[in-house]
C-alpha positions as a printed Julia matrix, in Angstrom:
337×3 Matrix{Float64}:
   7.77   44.47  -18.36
   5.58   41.94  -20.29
   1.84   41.3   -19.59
   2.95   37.74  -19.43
   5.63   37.97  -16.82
   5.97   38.53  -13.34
   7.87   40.29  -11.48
  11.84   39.14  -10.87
  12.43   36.16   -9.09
   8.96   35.02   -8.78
   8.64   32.69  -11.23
  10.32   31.61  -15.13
   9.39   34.52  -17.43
   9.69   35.06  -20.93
  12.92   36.73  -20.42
  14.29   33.91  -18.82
  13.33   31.21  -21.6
  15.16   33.65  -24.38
  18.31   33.81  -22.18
  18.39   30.31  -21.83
  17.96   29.69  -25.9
  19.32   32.64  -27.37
  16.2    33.92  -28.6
  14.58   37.12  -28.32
  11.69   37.06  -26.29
   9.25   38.28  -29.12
  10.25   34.91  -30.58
   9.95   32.93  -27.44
   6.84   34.27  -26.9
   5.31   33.46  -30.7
   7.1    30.3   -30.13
   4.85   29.17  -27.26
   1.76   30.44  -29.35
   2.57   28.0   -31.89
   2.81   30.89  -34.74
   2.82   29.47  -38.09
   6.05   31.48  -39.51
   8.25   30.31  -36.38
   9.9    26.7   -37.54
   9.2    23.9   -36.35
  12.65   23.24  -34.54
  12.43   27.02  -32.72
   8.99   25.69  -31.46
  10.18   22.42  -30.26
  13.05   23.82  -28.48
  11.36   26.93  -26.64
   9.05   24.67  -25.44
  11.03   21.98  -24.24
  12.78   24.83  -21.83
   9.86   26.48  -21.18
   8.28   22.95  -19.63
  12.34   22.07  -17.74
  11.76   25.4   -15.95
   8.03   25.44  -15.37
   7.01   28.39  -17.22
   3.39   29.52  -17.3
   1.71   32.32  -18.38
   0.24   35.13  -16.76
  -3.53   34.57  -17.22
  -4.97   38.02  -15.62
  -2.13   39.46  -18.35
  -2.88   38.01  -21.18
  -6.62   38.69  -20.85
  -6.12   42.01  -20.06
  -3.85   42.13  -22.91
  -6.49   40.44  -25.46
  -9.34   40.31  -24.09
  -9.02   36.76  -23.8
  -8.95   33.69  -21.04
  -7.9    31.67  -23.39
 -10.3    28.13  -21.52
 -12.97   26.31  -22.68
 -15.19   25.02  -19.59
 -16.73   21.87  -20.29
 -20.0    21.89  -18.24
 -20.66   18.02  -16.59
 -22.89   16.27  -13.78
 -21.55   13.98  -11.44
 -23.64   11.47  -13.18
 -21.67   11.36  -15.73
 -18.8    10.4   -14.23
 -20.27    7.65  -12.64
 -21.67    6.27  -16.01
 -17.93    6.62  -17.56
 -18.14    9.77  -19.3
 -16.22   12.34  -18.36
 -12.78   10.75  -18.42
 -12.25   10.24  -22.24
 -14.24   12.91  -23.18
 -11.85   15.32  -21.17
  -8.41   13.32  -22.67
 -10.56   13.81  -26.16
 -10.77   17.71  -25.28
  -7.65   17.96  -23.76
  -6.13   16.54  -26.55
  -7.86   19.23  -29.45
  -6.08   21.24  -26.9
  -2.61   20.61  -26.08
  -1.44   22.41  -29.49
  -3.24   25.66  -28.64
  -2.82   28.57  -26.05
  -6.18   27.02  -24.24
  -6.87   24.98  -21.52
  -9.63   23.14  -19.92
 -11.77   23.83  -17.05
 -14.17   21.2   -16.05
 -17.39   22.81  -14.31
 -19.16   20.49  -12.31
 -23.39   21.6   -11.87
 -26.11   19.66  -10.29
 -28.92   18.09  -12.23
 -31.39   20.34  -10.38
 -30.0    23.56  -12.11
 -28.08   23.14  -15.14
 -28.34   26.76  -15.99
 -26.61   28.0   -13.32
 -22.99   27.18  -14.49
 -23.84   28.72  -17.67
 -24.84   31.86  -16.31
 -21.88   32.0   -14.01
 -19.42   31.69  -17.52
 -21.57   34.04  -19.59
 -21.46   36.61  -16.4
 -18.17   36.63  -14.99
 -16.68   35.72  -19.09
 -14.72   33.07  -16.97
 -14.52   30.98  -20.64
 -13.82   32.09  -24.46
 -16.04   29.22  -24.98
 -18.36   26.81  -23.64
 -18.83   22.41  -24.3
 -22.64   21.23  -22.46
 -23.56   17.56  -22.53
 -26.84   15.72  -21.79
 -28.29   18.04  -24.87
 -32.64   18.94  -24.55
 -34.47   18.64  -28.03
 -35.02   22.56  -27.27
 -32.14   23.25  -24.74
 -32.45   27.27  -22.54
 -28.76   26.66  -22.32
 -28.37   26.74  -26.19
 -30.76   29.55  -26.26
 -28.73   31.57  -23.6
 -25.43   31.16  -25.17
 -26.32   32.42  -28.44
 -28.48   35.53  -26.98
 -24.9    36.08  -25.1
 -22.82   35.74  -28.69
 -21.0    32.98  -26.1
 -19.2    30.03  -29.04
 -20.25   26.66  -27.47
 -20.78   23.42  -28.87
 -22.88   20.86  -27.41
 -22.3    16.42  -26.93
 -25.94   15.85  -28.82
 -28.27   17.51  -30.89
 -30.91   19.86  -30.45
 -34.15   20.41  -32.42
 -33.97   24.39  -32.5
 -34.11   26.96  -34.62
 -30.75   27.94  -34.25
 -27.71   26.35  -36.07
 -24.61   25.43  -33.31
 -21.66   23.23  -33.91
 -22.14   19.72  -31.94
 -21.02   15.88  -32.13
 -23.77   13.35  -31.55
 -23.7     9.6   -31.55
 -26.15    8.16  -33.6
 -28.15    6.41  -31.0
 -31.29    5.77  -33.63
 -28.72    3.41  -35.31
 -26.84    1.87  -31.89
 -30.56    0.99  -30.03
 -31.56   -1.02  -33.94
 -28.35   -2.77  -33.66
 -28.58   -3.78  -30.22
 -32.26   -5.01  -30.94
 -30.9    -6.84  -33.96
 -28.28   -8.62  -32.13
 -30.95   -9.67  -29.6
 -33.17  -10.99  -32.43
 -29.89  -12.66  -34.08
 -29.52  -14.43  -30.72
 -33.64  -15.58  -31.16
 -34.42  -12.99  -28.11
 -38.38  -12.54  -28.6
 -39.44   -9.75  -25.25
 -36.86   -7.27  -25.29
 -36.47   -4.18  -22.52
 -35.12   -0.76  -23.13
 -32.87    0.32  -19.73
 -32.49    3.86  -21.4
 -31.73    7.42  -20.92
 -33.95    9.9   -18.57
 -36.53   11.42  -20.43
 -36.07   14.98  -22.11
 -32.82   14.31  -23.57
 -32.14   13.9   -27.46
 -30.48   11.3   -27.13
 -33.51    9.69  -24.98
 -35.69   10.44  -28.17
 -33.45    8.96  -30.8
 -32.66    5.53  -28.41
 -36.53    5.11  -28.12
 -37.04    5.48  -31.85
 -34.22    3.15  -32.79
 -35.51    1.16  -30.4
 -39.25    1.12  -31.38
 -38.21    0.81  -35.19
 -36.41   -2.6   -34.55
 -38.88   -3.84  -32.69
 -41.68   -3.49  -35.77
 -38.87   -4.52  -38.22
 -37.71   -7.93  -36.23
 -41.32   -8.86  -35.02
 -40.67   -8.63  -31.23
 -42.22   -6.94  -28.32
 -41.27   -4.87  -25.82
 -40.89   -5.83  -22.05
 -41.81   -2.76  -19.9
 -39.21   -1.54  -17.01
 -41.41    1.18  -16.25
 -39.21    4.71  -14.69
 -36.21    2.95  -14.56
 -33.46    4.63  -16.19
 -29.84    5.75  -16.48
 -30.36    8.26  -13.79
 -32.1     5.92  -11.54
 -30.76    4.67   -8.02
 -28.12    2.29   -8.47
 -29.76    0.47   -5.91
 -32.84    1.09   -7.38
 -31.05   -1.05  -10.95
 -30.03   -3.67   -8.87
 -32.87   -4.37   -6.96
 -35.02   -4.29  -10.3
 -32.56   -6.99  -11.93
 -33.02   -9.16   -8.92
 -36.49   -9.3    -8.78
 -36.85  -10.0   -12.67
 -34.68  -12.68  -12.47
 -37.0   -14.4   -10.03
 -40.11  -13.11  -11.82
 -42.0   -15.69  -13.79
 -42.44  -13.02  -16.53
 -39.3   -11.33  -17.63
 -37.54  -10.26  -20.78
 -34.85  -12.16  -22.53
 -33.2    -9.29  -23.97
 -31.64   -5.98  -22.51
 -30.93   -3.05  -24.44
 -28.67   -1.08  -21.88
 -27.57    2.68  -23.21
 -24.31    3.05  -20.81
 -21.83    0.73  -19.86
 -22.35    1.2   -16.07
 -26.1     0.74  -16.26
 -25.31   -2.71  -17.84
 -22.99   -3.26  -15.35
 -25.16   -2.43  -12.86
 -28.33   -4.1   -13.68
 -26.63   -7.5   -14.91
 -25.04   -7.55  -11.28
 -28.92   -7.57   -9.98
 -29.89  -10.17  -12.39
 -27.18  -12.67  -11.37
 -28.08  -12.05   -7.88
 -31.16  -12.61   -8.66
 -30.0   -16.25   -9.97
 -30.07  -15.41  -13.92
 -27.04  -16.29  -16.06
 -26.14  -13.54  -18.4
 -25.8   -15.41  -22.06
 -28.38  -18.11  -21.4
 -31.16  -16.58  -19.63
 -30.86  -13.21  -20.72
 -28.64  -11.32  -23.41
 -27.75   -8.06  -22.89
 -26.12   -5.42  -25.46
 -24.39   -2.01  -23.83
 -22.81    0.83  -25.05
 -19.44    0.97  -23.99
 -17.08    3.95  -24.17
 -13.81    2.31  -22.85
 -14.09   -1.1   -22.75
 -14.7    -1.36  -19.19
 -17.31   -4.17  -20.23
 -14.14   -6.41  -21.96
 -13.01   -7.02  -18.3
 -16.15   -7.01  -15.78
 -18.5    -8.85  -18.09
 -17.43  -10.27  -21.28
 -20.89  -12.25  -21.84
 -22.21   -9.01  -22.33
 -22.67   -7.9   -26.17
 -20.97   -4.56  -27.11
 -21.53   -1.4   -29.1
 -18.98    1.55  -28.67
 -18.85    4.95  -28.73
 -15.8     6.69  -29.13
 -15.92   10.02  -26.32
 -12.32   10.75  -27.19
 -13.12   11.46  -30.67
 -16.22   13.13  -29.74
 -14.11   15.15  -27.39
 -12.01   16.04  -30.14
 -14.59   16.9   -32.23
 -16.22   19.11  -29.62
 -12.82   21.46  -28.44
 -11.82   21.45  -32.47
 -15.42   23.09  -32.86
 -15.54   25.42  -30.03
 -12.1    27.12  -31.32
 -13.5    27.06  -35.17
 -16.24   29.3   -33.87
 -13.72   31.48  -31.87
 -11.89   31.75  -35.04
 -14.91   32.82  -37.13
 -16.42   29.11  -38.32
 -19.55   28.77  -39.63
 -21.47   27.29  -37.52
 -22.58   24.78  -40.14
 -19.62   23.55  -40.85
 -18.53   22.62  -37.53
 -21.48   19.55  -36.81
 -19.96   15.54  -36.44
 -22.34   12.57  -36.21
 -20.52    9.16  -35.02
 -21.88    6.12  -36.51
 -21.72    3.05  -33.7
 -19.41    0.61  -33.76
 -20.46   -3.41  -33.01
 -17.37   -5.6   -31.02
 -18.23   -9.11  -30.46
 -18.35  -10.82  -27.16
């Protein structure tokens, strides 16, 4: 019997999809590994059957047949998903995916210990291969997966001395645009509601950021801790009371499309009107913004296309990639209001 099959009767084997084609099961099963010297049409029609009857592989066979799980675990905080995230990034993974014997498991961790997931993978070789977000200037998780020859690739950059595959958004360019905007609109005291500190991308967004500022003349209004990871009713409360406050900004710089959300709700309660006021710019990733607040200005990032990028660059480096090779910077992208 076949490593991927079962025994009779428990479930659609490979035996069963060549009866039901005509095909040998050698060719069935190259078929459903999308081999390059089975045609197109073969391909198409073994797995059309195989998804009528519900095939699916044996897992524990094929990896003790390869050696292989054949998943990539993307590694993500329940912060994420609150700030829009992980949705299209995981339809941009899955997608890289659906063409290829892998699949996706999403590994949720706590902000408190981001290492332990990663240990867990590298330990139990639950994963062929690894995707990490909210990426450290000099990340242990980067350093760990390379000391365990684990292929990874991470959503930002690091500032290593290793070379990994990655995609990054290039929020130097995104926080200088949003500041422009702001200055187009004659916005003089502009605030940063940014990421938490220690993160790349909170590096670049604050350089960006600071480099407008000296370019367009303007200053910066302070919002002291506050931050993406902040208390949502922590955000609220702050846009409240600077909407009452005597003095306030009159520009917003917000780095995630909830977090505009978010802290433009407190500022209306606070009895500001968003567009006269204030202005705010936000990075959207799937135009949530269009439909809750279209006074808002918007810059967007595309996570599907960075999820993409990330699964096409995990399975590169399975397949032998350089490393080098496999690195994607996104430039932003400005949508009126």
């Amino acid at each position: 019997m076949s490593n991927d099959e079962e025994p009779k009767g428990s479930r659609p084997t490979l035996k069963t999809i060549a009866f039901m084609t005509g095909l040998g099961v050698s060719t069935v099963s190259q078929a459903l590994k999308n081999a390059p010297d089975i045609s197109r049409a073969t391909k198409e029609r073994v797995q059309l059957v195989a998804k009528q009857i519900g095939y699916t592989p044996n897992r524990a066979g094929v990896r003790l047949r390869t050696g292989k799980t054949h998943v990539i675990a993307l590694v993500l905080n329940t912060k994420e998903e609150g700030m829009g995230l992980v949705s299209e990034l995981v339809y941009g993974v899955s997608e890289a995916l659906s063409d290829t014997p892998y699949h996706l498991v999403v590994t949720p961790y706590a902000l408190s210990d981001p290492m332990s997931p990663i240990r867990y993978i590298v330990e139990t070789s639950s994963a062929d291969g690894v995707i990490i977000s909210r990426t450290q200037p000099d990340d242990p998780r980067v350093r760990y997966l390379i000391e365990n020859n684990m292929p990874f690739a991470t959503h930002g950059r690091t500032e290593m001395d290793v070379v990994h595959p990655y995609h990054d958004f290039d929020n130097h360019d995104f926080a200088y645009e949003a500041v422009r905007i702001l200055a187009d609109k004659g916005r003089k005291n502009i605030a940063l509601l940014g990421p938490p500190p220690g993160l790349s991308y909170q590096k670049h967004t604050r350089s960006g950021f600071d480099h407008a500022l000296k370019d367009f003349g303007l200053s910066e209004f302070s919002l002291g801790d506050l931050n993406l990871d902040s208390d949502t009713a922590a955000i609220i409360s702050a846009g409240e009371e600077l909407a009452r406050a005597k003095n306030r900004p009159d520009g917003v710089v917000c780095c995630a499309a909830g977090l505009a959300i978010t802290f433009s709700s407190g500022l209306m309660q606070g009895g500001s009107i968003i567009g006269q006021d204030i202005d705010i710019v936000g990075k959207e990733t799937n135009h949530l913004l269009d439909l809750l607040q279209p006074e808002i200005f918007y810059i967007h990032e595309n996570l599907r296309v960075a999820g993409r990028d990330l699964a096409v660059a995990v399975l590169a480096w399975i397949g032998g990639a350089d490393p080098s090779t496999l690195q994607f910077l996104t430039k932003p992208s400005r949508r009126s209001s």
